[in-house]
py3Dmol code that shows the C-alpha trace and the ligand (Angstrom):
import py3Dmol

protein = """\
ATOM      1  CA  UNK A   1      90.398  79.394  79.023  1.00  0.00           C
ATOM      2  CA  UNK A   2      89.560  78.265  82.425  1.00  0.00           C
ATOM      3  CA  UNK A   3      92.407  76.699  84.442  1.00  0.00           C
ATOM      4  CA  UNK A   4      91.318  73.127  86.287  1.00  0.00           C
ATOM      5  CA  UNK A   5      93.190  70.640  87.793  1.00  0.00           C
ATOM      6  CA  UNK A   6      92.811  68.467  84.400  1.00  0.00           C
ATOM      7  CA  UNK A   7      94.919  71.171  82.858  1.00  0.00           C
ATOM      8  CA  UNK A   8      97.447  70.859  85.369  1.00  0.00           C
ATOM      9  CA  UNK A   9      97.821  66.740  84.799  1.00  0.00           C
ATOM     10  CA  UNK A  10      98.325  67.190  81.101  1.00  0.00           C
ATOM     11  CA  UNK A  11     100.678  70.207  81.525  1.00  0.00           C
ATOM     12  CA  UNK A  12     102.397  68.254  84.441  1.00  0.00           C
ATOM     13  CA  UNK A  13     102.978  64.648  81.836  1.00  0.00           C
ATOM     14  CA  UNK A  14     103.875  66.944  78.819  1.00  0.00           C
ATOM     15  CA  UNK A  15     106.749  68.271  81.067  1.00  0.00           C
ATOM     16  CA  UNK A  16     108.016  65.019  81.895  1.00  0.00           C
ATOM     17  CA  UNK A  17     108.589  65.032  78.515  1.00  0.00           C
ATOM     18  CA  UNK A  18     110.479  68.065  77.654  1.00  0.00           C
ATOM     19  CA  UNK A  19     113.840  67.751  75.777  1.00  0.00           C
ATOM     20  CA  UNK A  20     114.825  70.924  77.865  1.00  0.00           C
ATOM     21  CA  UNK A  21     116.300  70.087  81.569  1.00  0.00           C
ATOM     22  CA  UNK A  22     116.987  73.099  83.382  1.00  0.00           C
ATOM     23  CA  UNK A  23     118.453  72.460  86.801  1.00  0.00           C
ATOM     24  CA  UNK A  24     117.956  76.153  88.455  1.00  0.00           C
ATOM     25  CA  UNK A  25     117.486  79.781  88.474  1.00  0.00           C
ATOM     26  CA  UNK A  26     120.817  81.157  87.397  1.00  0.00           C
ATOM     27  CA  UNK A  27     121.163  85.003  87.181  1.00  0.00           C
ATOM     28  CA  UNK A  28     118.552  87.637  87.053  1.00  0.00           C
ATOM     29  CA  UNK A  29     119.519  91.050  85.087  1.00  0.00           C
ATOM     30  CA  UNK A  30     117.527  93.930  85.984  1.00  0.00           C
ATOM     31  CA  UNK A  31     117.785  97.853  83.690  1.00  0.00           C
ATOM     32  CA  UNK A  32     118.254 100.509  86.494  1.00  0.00           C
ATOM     33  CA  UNK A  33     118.499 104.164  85.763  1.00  0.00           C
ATOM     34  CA  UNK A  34     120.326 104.797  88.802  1.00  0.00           C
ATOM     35  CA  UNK A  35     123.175 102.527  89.874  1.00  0.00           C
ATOM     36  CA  UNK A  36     123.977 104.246  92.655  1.00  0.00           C
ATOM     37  CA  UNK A  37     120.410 103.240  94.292  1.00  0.00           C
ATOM     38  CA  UNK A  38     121.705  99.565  93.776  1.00  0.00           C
ATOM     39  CA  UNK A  39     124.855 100.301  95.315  1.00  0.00           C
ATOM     40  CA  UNK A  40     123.310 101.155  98.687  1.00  0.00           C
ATOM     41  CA  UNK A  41     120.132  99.224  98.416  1.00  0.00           C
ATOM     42  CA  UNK A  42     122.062  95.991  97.420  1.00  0.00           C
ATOM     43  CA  UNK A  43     124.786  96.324  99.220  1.00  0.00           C
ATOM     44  CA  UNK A  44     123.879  98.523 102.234  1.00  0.00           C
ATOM     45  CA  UNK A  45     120.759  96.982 103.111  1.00  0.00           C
ATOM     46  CA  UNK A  46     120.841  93.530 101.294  1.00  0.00           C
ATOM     47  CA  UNK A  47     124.318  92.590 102.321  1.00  0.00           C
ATOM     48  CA  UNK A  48     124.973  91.370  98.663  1.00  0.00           C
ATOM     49  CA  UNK A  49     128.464  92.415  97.545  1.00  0.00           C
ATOM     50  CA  UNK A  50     128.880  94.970  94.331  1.00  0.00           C
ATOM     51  CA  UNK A  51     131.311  94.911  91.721  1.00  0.00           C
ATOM     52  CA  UNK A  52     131.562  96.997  89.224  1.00  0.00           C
ATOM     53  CA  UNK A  53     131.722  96.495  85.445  1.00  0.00           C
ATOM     54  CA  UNK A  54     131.909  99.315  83.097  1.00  0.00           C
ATOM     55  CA  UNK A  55     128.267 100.174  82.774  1.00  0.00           C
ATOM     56  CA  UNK A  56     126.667  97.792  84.938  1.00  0.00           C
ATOM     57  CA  UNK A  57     127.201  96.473  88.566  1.00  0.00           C
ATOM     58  CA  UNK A  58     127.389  92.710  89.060  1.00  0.00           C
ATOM     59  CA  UNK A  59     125.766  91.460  92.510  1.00  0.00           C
ATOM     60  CA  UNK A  60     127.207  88.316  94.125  1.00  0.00           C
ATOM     61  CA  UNK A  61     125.692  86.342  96.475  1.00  0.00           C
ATOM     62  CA  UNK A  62     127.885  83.197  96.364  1.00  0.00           C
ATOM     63  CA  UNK A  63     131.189  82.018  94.923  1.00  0.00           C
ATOM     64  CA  UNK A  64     129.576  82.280  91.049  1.00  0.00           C
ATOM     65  CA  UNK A  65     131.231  85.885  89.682  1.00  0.00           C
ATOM     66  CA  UNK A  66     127.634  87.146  90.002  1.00  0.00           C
ATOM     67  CA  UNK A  67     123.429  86.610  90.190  1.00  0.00           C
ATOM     68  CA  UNK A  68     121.969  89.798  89.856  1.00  0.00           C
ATOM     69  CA  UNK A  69     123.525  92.073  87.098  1.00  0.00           C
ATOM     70  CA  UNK A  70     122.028  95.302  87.111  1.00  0.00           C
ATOM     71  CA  UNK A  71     122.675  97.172  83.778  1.00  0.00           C
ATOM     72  CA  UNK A  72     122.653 101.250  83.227  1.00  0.00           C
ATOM     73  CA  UNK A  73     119.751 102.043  81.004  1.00  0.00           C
ATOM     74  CA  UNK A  74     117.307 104.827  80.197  1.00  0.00           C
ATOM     75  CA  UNK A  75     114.431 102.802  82.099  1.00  0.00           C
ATOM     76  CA  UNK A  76     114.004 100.838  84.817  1.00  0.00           C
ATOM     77  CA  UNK A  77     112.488  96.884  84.892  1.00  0.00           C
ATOM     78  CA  UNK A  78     113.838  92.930  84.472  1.00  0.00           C
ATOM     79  CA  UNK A  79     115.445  92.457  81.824  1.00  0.00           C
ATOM     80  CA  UNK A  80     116.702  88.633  81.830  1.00  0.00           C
ATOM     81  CA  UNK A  81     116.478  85.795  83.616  1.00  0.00           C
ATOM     82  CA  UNK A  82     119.021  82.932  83.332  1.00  0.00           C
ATOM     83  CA  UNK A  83     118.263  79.345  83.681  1.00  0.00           C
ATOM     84  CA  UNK A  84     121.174  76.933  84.493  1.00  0.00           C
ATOM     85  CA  UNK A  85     121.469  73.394  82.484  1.00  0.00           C
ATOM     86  CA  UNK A  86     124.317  70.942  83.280  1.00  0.00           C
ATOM     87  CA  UNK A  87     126.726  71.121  80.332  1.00  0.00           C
ATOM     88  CA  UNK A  88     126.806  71.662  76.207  1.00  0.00           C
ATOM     89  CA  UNK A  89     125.313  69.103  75.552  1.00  0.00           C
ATOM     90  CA  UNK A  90     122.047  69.771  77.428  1.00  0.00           C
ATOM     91  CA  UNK A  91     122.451  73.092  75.825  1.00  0.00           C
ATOM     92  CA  UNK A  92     122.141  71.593  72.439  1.00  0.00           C
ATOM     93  CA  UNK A  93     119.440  69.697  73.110  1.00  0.00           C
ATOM     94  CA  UNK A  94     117.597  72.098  74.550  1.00  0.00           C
ATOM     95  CA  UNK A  95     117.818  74.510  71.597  1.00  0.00           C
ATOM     96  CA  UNK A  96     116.894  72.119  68.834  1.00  0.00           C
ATOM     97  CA  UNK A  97     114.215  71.309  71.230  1.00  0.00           C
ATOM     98  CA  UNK A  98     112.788  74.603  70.937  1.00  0.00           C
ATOM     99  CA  UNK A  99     113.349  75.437  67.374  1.00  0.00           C
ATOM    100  CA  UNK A 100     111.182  72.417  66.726  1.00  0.00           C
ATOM    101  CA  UNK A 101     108.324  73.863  68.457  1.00  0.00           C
ATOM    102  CA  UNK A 102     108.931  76.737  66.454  1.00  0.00           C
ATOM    103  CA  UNK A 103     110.469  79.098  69.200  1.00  0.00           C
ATOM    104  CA  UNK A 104     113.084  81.715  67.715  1.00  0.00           C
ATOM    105  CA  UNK A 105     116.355  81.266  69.524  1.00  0.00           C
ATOM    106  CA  UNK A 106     119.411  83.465  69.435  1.00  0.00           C
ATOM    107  CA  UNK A 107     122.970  82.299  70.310  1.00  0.00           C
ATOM    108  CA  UNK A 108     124.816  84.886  72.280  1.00  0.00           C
ATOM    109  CA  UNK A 109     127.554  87.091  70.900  1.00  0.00           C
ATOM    110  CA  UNK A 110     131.226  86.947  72.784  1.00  0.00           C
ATOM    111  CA  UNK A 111     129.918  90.082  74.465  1.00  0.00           C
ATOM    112  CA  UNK A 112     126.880  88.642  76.024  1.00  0.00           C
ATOM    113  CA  UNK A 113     128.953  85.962  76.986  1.00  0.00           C
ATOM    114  CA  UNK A 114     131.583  87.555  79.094  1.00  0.00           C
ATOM    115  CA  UNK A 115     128.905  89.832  80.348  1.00  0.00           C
ATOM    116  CA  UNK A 116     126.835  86.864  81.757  1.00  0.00           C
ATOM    117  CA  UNK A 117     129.834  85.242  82.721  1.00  0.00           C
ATOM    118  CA  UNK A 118     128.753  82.129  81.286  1.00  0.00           C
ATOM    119  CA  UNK A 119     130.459  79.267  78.971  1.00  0.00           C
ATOM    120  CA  UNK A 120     127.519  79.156  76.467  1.00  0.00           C
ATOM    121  CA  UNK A 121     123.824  80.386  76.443  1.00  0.00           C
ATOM    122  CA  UNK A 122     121.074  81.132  73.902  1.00  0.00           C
ATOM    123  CA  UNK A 123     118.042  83.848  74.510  1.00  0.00           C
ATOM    124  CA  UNK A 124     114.338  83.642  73.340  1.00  0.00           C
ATOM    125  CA  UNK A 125     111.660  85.017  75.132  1.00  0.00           C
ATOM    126  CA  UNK A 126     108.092  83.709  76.539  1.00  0.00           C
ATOM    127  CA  UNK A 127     104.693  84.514  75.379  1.00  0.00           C
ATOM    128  CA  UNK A 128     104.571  87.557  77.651  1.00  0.00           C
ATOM    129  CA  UNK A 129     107.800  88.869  76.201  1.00  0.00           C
ATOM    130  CA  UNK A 130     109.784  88.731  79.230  1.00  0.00           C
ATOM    131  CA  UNK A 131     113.339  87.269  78.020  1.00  0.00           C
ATOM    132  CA  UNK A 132     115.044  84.120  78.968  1.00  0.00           C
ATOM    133  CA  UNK A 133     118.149  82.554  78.318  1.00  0.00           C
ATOM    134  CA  UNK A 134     119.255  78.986  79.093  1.00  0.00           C
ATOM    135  CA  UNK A 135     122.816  78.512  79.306  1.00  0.00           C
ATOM    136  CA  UNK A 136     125.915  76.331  81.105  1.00  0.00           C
ATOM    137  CA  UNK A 137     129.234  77.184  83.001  1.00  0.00           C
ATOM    138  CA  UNK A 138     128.503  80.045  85.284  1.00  0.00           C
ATOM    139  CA  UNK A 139     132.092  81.246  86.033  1.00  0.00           C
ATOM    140  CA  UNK A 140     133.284  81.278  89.448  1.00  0.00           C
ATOM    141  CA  UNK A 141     134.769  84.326  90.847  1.00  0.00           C
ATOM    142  CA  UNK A 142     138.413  84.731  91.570  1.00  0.00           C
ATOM    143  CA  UNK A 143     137.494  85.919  95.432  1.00  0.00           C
ATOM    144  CA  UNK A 144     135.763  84.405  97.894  1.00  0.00           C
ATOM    145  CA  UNK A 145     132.133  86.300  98.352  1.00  0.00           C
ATOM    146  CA  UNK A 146     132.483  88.894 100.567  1.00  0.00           C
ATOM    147  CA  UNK A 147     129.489  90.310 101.959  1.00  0.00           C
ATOM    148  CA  UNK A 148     129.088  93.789 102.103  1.00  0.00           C
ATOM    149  CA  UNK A 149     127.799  93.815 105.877  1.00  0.00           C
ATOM    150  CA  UNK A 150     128.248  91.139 108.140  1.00  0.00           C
ATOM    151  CA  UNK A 151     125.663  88.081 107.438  1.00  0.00           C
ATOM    152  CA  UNK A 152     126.210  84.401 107.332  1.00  0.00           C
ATOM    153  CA  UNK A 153     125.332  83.992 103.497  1.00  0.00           C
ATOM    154  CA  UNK A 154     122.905  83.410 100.853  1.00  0.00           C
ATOM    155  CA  UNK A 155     121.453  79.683 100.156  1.00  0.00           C
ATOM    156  CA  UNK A 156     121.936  79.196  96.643  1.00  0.00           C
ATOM    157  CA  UNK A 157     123.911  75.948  95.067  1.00  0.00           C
ATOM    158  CA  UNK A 158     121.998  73.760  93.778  1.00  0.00           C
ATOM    159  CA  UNK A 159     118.826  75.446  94.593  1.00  0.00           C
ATOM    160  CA  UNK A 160     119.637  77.838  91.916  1.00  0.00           C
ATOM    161  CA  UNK A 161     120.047  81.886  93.363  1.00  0.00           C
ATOM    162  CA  UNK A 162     116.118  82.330  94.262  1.00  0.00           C
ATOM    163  CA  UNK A 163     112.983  81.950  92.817  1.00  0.00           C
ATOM    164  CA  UNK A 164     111.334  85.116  90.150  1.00  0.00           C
ATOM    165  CA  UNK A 165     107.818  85.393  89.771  1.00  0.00           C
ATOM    166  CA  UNK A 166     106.059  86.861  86.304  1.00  0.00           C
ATOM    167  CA  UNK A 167     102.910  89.029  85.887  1.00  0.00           C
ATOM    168  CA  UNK A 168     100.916  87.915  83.335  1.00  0.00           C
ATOM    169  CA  UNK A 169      97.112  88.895  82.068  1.00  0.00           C
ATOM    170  CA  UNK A 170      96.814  85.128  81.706  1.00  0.00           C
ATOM    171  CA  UNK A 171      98.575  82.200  83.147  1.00  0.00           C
ATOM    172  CA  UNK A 172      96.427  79.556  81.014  1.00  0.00           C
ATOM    173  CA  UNK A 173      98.103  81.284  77.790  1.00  0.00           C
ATOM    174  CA  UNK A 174     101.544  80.782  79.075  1.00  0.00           C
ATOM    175  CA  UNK A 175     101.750  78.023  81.391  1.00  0.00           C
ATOM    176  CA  UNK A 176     102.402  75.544  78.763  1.00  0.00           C
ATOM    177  CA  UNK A 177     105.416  77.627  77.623  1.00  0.00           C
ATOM    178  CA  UNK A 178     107.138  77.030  81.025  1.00  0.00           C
ATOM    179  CA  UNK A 179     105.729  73.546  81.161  1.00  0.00           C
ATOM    180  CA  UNK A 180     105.487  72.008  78.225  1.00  0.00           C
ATOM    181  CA  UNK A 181     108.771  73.515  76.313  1.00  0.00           C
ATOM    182  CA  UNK A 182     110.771  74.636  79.158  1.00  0.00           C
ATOM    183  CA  UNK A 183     110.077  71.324  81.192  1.00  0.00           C
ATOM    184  CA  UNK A 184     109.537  73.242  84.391  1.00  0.00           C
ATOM    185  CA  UNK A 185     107.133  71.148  87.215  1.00  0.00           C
ATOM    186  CA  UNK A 186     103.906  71.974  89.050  1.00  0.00           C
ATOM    187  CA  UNK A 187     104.342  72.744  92.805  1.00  0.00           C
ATOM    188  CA  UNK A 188     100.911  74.075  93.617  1.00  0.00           C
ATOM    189  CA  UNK A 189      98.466  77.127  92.596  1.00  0.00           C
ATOM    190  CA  UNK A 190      95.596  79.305  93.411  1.00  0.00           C
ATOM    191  CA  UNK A 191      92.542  80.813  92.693  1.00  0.00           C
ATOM    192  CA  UNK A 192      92.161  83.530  95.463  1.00  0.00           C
ATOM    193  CA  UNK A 193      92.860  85.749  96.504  1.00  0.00           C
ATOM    194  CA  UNK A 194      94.317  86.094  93.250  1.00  0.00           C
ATOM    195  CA  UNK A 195      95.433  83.386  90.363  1.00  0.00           C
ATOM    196  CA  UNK A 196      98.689  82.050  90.788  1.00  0.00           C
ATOM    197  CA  UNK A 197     100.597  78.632  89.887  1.00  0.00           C
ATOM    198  CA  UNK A 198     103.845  77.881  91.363  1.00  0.00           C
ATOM    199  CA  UNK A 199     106.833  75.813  89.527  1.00  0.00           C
ATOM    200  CA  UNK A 200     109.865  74.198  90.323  1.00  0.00           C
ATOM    201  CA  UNK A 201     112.708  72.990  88.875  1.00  0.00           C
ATOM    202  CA  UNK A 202     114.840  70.942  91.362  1.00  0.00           C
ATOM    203  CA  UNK A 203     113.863  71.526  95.593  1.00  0.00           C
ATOM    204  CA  UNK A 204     113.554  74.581  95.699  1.00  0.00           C
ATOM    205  CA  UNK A 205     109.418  75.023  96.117  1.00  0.00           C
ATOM    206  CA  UNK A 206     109.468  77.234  92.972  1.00  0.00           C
ATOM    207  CA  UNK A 207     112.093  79.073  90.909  1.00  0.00           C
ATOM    208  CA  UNK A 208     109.476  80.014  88.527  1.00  0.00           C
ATOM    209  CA  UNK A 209     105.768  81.314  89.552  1.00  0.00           C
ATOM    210  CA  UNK A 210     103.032  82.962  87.142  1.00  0.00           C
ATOM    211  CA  UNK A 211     100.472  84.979  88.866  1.00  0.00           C
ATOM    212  CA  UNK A 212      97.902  87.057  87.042  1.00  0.00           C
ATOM    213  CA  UNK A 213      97.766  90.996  86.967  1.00  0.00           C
ATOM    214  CA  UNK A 214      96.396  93.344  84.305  1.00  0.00           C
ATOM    215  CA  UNK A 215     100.511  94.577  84.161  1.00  0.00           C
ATOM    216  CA  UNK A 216     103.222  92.062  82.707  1.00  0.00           C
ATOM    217  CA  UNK A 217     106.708  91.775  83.156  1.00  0.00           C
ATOM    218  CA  UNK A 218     108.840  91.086  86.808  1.00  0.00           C
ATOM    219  CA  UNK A 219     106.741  91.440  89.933  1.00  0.00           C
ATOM    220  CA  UNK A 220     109.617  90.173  91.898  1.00  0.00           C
ATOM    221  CA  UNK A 221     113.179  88.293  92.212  1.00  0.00           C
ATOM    222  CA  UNK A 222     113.640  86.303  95.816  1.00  0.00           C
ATOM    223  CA  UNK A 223     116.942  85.577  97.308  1.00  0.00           C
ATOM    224  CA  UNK A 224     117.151  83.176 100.639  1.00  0.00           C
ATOM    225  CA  UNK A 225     119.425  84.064 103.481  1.00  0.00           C
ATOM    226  CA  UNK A 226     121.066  81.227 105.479  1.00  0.00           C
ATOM    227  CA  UNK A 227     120.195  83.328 108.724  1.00  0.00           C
ATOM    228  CA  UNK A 228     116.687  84.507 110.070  1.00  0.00           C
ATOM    229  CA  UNK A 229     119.001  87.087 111.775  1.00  0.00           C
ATOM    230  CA  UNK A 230     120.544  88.025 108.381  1.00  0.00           C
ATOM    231  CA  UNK A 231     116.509  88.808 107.321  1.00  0.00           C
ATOM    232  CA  UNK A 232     115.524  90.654 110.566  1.00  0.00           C
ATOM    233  CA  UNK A 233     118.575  93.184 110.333  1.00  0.00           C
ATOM    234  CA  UNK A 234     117.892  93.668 106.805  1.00  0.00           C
ATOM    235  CA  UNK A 235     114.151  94.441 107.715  1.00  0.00           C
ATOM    236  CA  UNK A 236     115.289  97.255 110.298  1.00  0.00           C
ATOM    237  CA  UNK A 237     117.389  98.474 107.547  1.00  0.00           C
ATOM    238  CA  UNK A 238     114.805  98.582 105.057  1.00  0.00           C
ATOM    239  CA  UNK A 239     112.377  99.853 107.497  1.00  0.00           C
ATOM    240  CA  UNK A 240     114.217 103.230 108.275  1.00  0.00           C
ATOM    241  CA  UNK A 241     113.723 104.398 104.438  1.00  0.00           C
ATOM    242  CA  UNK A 242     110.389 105.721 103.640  1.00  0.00           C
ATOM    243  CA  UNK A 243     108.400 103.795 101.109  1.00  0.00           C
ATOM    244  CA  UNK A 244     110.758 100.817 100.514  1.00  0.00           C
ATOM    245  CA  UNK A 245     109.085  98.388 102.162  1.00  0.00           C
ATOM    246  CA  UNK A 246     107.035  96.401  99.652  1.00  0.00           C
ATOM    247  CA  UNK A 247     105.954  94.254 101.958  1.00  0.00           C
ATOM    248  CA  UNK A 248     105.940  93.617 105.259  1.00  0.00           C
ATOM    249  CA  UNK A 249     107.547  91.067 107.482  1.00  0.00           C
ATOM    250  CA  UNK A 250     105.226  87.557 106.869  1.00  0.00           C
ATOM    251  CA  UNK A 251     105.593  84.028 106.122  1.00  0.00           C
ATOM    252  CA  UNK A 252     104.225  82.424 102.694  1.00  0.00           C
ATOM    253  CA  UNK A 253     101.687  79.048 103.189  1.00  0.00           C
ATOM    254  CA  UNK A 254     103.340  76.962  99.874  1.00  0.00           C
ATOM    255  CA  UNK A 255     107.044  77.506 100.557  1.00  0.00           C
ATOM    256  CA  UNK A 256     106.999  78.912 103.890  1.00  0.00           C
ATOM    257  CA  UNK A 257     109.233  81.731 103.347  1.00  0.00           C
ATOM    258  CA  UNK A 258     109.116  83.587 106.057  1.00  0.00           C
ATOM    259  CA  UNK A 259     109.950  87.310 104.034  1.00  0.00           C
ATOM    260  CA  UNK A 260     109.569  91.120 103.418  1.00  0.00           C
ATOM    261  CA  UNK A 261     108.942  92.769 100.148  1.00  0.00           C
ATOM    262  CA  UNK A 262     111.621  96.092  99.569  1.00  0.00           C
ATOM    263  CA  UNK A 263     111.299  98.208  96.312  1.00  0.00           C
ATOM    264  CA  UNK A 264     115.090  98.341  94.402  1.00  0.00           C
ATOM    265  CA  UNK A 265     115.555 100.795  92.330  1.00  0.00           C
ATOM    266  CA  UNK A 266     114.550  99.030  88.975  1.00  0.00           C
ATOM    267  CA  UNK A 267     111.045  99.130  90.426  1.00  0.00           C
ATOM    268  CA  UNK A 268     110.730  95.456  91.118  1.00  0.00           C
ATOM    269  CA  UNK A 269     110.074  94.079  94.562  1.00  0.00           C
ATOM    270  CA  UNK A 270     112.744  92.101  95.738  1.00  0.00           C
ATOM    271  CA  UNK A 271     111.783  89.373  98.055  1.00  0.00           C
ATOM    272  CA  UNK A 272     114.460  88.478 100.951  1.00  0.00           C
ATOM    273  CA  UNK A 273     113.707  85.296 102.983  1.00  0.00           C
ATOM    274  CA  UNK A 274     114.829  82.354 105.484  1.00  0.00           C
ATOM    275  CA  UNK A 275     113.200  79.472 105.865  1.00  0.00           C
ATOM    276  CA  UNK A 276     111.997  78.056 102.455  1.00  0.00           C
ATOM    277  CA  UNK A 277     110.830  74.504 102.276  1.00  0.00           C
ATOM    278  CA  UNK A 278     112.600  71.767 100.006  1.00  0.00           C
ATOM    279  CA  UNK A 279     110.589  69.227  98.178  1.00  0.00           C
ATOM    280  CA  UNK A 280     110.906  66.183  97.471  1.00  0.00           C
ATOM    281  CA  UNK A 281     109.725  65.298  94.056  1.00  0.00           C
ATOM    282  CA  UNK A 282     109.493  61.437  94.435  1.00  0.00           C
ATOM    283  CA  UNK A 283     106.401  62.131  96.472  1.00  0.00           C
ATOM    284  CA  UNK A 284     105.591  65.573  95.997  1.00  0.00           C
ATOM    285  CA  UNK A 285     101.640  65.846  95.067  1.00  0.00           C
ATOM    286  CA  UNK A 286     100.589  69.415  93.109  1.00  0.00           C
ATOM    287  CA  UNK A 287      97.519  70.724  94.804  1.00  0.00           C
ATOM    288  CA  UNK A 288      95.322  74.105  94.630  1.00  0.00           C
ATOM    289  CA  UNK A 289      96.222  76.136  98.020  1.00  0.00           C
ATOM    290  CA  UNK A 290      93.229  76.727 100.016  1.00  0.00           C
ATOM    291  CA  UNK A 291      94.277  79.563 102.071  1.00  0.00           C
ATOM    292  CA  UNK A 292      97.020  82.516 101.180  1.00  0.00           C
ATOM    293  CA  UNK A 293      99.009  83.398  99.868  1.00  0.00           C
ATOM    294  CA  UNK A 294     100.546  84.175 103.884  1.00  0.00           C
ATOM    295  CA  UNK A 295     100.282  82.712 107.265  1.00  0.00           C
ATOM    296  CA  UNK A 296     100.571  86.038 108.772  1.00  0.00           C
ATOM    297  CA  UNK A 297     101.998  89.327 108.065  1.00  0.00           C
ATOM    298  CA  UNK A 298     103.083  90.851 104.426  1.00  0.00           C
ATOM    299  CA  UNK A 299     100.789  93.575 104.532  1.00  0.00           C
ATOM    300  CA  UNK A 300     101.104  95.495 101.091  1.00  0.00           C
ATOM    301  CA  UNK A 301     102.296  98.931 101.077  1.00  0.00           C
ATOM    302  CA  UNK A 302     101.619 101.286  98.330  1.00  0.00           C
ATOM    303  CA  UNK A 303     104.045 103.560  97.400  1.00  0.00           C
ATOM    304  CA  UNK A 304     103.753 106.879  95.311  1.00  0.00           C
ATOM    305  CA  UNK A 305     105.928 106.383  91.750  1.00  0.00           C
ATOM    306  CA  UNK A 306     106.379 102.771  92.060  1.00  0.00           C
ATOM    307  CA  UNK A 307     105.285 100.398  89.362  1.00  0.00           C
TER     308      UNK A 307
END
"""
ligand_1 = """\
1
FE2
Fe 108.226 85.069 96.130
"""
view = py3Dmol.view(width=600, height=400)
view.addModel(protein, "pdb")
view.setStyle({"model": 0}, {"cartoon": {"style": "trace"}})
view.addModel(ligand_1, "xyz")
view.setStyle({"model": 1}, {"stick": {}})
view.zoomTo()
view.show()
């Protein structure tokens, strides 16, 4: 099916009405053969700080007890991505909502809970298989977030902990899914140089984008720094290891996060930025981008072995 800007409308109104009203991007899990790569690539070069938890490292980035859990596993990829509503109640709501469009839900077990960290939460997972859980009550951690080099912070709150964008052989199949059930709202999209549509779920330009590859599954998690410093050391950090950089140093023409793309070791980009644009949704008009998906800069580089 060919995507227009009719499409868009209709998916746009049929959001408006969704029964499901998720405020953010939550948490991101990611499998990872190796957690000692995340321990050094997380903390060592992102700055995030690492806890550890059994058989799985939680990465904080804030005062929540984590946003990127990276579970050991006998293969690497994303494995979950947690959307944030505002209490039970929206919870509720939000899974009879579903069921009624005939999506199969799960409640979490006690385990999943206190693994997530979260009050309450419910998984299901989107036409492409990836799998997403809406839930309430992140816990907040007992410390105060302690970076694990110097850097003046992450910009999360309300914003949610970043934005994750999906690989798909077809966005027209699945944007309904995130617009139409999940309730999620049109930023922007494109055509070239390849398909992509953009979605957001409070001011944050997008916590959600689709873009369209032969491959599907996680082409990347983004987290914002508070510091264009904080990104520039990171870069020289990233830049001394052969093959990690995804990406290089560039600024994006819809959000204007000014980026670089590394390679973690669940072979998924991660995207680490400064700069991103807010929205304002009063008077915020979708429109197909023009020119992109960069200003300047993010050259692509290959690397042997990566996905
Ligand atoms: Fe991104």
């Amino acid at each position: 099916m060919a995507i227009n800007h009719r499409h868009f409308i209709a998916a746009q109104k049929l959001s408006q009405m969704s029964t499901v009203h998720i405020e953010s991007l939550g948490y991101v899990g990611g499998n990872a053969t190796d957690l000692d790569g995340w321990r050094h690539f997380g903390g060592e070069l992102l700055g995030m700080q690492i806890e550890e938890r059994d058989t799985s490292l939680a990465l904080r980035l804030d005062d929540r007890c984590q946003r990127i859990l990276v579970d050991l596993s006998a293969s690497n990829g994303g494995a979950y991505y947690g959307f944030q509503l505002s209490d039970g109640d929206a919870l509720d709501a939000a899974r009879l909502a579903l069921q009624g469009r005939g999506v199969a839900v799960h409640i979490a077990s006690v385990e999943e809970l206190k693994h997530r960290g979260v009050e309450a939460m419910f998984h299901f997972v989107d036409p492409c298989g990836n799998r997403l859980e809406l839930f309430c009550g992140l816990a907040a951690a007992e410390e105060p977030f302690q970076p694990s080099r110097p850097l003046q912070g992450f910009r999360t709150g309300e914003l949610g902990m970043g934005h994750v964008v999906f690989s798909m052989p077809s966005i027209a199949e699945v944007l309904p899914f995130y617009t139409d059930l999940l309730g999620l709202r049109l930023s922007d999209y494109a055509e070239e140089p390849f398909k992509a549509t953009f979605l957001h779920a409070n001011a944050r330009h997008h916590s959600v984008a689709l873009i369209e590859s032969a491959k599907s599954g996680l082409h990347h998690l983004m987290v914002e720094l508070l510091s264009l410093d904080d990104v520039g050391q990171a870069y020289d950090k990233v830049k001394e290891e052969e093959g990690l950089v995804g990406a290089t140093l560039g600024r994006h023409t819809n959000d204007y996060m000014l980026s670089f793309y590394a390679w973690s070791p669940s072979g998924f980009l991660v995207e680490y930025g400064w700069g991103g644009r807010a929205i304002d949704e009063a008077t915020w008009r979708p429109e197909r981008l023009q020119h992109g998906p960069s200003l300047w800069g993010h050259e692509r580089r290959c690397c042997i072995n990566r996905v």
